[in-house]
C-alpha positions as CSV (number, residue, x, y, z in Angstrom):
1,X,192.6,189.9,117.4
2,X,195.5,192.1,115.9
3,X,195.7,189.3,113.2
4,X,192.2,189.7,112.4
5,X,192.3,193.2,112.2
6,X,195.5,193.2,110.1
7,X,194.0,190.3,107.9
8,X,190.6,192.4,107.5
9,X,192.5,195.4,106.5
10,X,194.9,194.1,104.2
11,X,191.6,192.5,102.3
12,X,189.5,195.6,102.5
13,X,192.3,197.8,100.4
14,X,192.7,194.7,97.9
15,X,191.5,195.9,94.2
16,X,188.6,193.2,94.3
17,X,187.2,194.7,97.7
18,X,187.7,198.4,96.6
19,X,185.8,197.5,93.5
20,X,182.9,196.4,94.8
21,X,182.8,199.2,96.9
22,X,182.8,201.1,93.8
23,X,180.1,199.5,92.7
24,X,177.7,199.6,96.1
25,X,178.6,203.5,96.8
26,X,178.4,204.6,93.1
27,X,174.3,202.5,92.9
28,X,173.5,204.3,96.8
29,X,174.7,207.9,95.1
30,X,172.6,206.9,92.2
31,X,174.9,207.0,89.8
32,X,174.1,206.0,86.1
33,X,176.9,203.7,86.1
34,X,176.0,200.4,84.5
35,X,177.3,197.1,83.5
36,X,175.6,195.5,80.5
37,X,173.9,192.6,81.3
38,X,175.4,190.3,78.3
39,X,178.5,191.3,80.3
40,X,177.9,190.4,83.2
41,X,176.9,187.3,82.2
42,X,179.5,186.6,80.6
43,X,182.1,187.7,83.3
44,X,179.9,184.8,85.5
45,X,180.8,182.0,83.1
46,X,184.5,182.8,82.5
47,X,184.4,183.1,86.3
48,X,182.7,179.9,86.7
49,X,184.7,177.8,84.5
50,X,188.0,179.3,85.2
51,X,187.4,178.4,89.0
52,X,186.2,174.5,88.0
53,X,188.8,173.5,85.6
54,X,191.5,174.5,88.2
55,X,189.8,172.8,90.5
56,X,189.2,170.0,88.1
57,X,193.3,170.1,87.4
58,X,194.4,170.0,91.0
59,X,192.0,167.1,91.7
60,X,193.9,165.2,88.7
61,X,196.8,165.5,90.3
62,X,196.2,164.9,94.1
63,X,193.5,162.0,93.0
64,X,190.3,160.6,94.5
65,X,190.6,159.4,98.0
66,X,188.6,159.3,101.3
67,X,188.6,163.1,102.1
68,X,187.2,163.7,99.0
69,X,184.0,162.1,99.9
70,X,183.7,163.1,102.8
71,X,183.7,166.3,102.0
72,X,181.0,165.7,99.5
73,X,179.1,164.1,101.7
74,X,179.1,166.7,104.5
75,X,178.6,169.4,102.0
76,X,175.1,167.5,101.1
77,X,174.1,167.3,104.8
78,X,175.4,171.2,105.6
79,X,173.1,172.2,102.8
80,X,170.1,170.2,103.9
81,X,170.8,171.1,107.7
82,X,171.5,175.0,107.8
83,X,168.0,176.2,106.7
84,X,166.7,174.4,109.6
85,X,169.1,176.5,111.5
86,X,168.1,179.2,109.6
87,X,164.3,179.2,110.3
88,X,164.9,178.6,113.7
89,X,166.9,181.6,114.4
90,X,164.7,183.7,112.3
91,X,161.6,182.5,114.1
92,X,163.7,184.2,117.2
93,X,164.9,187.1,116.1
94,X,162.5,188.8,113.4
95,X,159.0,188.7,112.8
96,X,158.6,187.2,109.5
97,X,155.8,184.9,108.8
98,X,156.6,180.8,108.0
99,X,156.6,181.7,104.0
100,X,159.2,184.3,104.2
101,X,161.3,182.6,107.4
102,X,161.5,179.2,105.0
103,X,162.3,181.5,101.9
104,X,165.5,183.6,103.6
105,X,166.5,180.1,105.3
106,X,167.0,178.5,101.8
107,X,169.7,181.4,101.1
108,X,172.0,180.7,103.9
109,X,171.6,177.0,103.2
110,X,173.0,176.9,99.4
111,X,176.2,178.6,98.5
112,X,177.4,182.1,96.9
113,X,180.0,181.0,94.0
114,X,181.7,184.7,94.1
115,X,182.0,184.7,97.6
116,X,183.9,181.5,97.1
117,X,185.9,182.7,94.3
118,X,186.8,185.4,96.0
119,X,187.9,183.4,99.0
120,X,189.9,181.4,96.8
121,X,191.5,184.2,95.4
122,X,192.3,185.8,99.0
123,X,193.9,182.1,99.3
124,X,196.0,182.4,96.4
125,X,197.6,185.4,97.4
126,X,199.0,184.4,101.0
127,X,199.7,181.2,99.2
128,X,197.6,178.9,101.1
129,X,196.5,176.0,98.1
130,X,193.0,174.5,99.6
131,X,192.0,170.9,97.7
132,X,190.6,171.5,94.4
133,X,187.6,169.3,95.2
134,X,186.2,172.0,96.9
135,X,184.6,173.4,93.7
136,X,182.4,170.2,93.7
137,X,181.4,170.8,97.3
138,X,180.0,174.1,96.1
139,X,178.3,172.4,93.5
140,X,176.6,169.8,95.5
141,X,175.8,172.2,98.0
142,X,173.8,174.9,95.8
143,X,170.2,172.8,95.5
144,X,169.3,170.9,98.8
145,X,168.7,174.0,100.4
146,X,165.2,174.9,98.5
147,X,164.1,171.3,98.8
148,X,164.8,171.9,103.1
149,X,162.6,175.3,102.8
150,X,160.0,173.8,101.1
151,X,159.7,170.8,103.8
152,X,159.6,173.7,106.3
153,X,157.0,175.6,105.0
154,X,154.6,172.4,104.6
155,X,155.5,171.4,107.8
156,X,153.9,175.3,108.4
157,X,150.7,174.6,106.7
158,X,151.8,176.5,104.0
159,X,151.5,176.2,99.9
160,X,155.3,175.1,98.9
161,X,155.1,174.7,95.1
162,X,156.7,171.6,94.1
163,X,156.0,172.3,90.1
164,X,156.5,169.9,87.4
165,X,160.1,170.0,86.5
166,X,161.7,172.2,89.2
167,X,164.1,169.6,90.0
168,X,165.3,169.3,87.0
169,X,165.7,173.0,87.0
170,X,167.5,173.1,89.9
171,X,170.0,170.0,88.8
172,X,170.4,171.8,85.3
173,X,170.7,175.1,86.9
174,X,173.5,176.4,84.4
175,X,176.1,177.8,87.6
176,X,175.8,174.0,88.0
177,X,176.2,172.5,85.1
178,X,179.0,174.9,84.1
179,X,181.2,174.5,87.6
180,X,180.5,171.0,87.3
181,X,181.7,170.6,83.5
182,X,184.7,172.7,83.6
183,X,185.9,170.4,86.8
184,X,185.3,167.3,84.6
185,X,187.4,168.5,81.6
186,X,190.5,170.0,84.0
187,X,190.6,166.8,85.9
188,X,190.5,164.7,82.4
189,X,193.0,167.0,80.8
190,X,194.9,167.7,83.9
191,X,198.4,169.5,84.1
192,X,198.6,169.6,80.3
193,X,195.0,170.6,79.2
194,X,196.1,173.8,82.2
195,X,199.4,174.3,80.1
196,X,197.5,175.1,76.9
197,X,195.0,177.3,78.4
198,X,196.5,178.9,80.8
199,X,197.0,182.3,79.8
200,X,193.0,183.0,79.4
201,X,192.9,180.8,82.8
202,X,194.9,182.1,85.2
203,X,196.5,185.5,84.2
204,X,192.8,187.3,83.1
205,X,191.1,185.9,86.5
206,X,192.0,188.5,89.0
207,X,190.9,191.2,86.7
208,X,187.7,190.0,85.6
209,X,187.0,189.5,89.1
210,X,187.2,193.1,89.9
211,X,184.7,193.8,87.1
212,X,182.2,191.3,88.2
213,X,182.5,192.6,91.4
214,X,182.1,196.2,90.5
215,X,178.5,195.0,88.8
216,X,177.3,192.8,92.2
217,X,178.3,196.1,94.3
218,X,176.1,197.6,92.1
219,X,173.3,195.4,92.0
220,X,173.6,195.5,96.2
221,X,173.6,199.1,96.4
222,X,169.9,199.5,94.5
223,X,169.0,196.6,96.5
224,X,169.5,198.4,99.7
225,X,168.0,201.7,98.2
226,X,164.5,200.2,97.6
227,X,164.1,197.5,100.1
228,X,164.4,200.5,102.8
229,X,161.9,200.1,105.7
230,X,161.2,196.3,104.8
231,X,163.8,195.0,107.0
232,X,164.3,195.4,110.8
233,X,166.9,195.3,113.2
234,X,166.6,191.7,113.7
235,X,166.5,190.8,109.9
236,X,169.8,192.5,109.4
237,X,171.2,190.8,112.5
238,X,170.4,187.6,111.6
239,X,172.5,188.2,108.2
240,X,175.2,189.1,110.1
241,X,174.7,186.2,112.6
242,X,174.5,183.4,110.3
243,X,177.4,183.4,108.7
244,X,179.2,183.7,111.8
245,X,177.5,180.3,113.1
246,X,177.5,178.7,110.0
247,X,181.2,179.3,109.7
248,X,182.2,177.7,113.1
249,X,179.8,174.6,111.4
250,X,182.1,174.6,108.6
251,X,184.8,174.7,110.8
252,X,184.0,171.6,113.1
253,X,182.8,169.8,109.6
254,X,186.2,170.7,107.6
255,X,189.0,169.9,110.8
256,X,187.2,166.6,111.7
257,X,187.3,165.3,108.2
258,X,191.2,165.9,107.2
259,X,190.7,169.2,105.4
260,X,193.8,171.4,105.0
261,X,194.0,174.7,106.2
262,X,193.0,176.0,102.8
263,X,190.1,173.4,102.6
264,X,189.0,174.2,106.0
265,X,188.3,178.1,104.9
266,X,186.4,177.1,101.9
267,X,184.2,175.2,104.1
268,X,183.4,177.6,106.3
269,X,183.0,180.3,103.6
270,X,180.3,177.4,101.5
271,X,178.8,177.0,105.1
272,X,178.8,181.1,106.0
273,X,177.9,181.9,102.2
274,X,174.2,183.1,101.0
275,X,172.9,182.2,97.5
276,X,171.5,185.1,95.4
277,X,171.4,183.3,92.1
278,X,169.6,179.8,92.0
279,X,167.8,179.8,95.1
280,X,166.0,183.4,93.9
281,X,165.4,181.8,90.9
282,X,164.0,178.7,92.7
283,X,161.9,180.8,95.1
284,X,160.0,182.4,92.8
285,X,158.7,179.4,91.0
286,X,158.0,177.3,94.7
287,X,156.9,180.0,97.1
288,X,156.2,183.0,94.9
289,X,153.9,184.4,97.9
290,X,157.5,185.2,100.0
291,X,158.7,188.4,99.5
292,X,162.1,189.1,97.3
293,X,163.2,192.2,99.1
294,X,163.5,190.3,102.2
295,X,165.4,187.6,100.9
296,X,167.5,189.1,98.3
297,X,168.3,192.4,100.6
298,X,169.6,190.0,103.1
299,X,171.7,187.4,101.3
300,X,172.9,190.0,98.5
301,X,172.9,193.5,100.2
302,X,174.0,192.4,104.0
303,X,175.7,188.5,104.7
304,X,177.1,188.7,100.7
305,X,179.1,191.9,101.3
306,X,179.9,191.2,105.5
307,X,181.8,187.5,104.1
308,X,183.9,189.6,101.7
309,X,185.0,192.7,103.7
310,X,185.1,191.3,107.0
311,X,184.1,187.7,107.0
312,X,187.0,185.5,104.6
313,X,189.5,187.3,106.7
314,X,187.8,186.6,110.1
315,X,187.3,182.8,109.0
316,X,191.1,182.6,108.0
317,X,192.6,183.7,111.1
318,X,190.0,181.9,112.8
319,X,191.6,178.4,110.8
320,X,194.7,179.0,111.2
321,X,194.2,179.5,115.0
322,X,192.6,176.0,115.1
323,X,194.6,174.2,112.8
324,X,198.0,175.5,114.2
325,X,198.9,176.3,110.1
């Protein structure tokens, strides 16, 4: 426990957890402070690459073997598998109807990218290297969530909108298609294509981090303002739940495949993660009847901001307990 604590308090006064504090107090004060949105966006897709061609790099150099896809493949199940978890504990716990059970359970299925680039940067700096493979687990893991909520809810009687294209969508989501490229050209390029770019790689990352940060505390902060009396007690506890039990999955999943210590965190952070980009997006093309403030309040303004202060540091020590590492 005194690890835990010292783990959770060494992250909480690191400049990427202070700045999304920033961000979430400054948007409950109502503070004009803004981010542009061209930005933002493009803080996501240096983010995004940055975080696949070093994974991309460090797959070159460890190569291909059976760990690899097995980690794939449990990242496919884990993502088809944890809605159903999902639904069932929010059937339990809260009172929302089939639609909007189905649509939060599609969330805590699919992944949050920052959450694991933030866990990868916590990683970094107790200089614990997790497999750089990883990135294409969170890949493969972001879309079979939605297609698991939207079996649920026509297993409920419900309308699930399969429209024309939304696969597609969902396989050409650009998070995807970015994480995915970049890992391509750093493992084709390798240690050398990394030497040439590295100073706009690696030195920038931290910082931009903090920015992009900054701009999701803000975003969770006027979440939380206007979604007040929408949620209940057991809303909020399931997104504090979840990630906790999702986490131990991860855990099981990562030690009984080979995973090293630093692989075995990421899992469980994929696994204790909530989506707030492509499933949204998703959601309001298949089940545009649920209710965003639900969904987004929870994944965005509760589990996405419990996995950063509290919940990386609570899933290390938690490894490293297991592992013996």
């Amino acid at each position: 426990m005194t690890e835990i604590l010292s783990l959770a308090g060494a992250n909480l006064i690191s400049p990427i957890i202070l700045s999304f504090a920033l961000g979430l107090l400054a948007a409950l004060a109502r503070s004009d402070l803004t981010i542009p949105e061209a930005v933002a966006k493009g803080m996501s897709i240096y983010l995004l690459f940055a975080i696949g061609f070093k994974g991309g790099v460090a797959v070159s150099a460890h190569g291909i073997d059976q760990t690899l896809v097995l980690a794939l493949l449990a990242g496919l199940v884990l993502s088809f598998a944890l809605p159903l978890l999902a639904f069932a504990l929010l059937r339990v716990m809260t009172g929302l109807s089939a639609v909007d059970a189905a649509a939060v359970a599609a969330h805590y299925g699919s992944i949050s990218i920052v959450t694991f680039v933030a866990a990868t940067s916590v990683l970094e700096g107790r200089m614990i290297s997790p497999e750089g493979y990883m990135v294409a687990v969170a890949a493969v893991m972001e879309a079979p969530a939605i297609l698991s909520a939207l079996w649920l809810v026509a297993r409920s009687g419900g309308d699930a909108r399969m429209e024309p294209g939304l696969i597609r969508e969902l396989l050409l989501n650009g998070s995807i298609v970015l994480l995915v490229g970049a890992f391509f050209i750093g493992a084709i390029t390798g240690e050398k294509g990394f030497a040439e770019i590295s100073a706009f790689i690696d030195a920038p990352f931290k910082g931009v981090l903090c920015l992009f940060l900054l701009d999701m505390g803000l975003i969770a902060g006027r979440g939380l303002r206007q979604s007040r009396g929408v949620l209940g007690l057991g809303a909020v506890g399931f997104a504090i739940a979840m990630p906790l039990v999702s986490a131990m999955i991860g855990l099981s999943v990562g030690t009984l495949i080979g995973l090293s210590l630093g692989g075995v965190v990421l899992m469980m952070v994929l696994c204790a993660s909530a989506s707030y980009i492509a499933v949204p997006a998703a959601m309001r093309v298949a089940l545009p009847e649920a209710n965003p403030a639900i969904y987004l309040t929870l994944s965005l303004g509760v589990t996405f901001p419990f996995n950063l202060t509290l919940g990386i540091p609570l899933y290390l020590a938690i490894a490293q307990a297991v592992t013996g590492a």
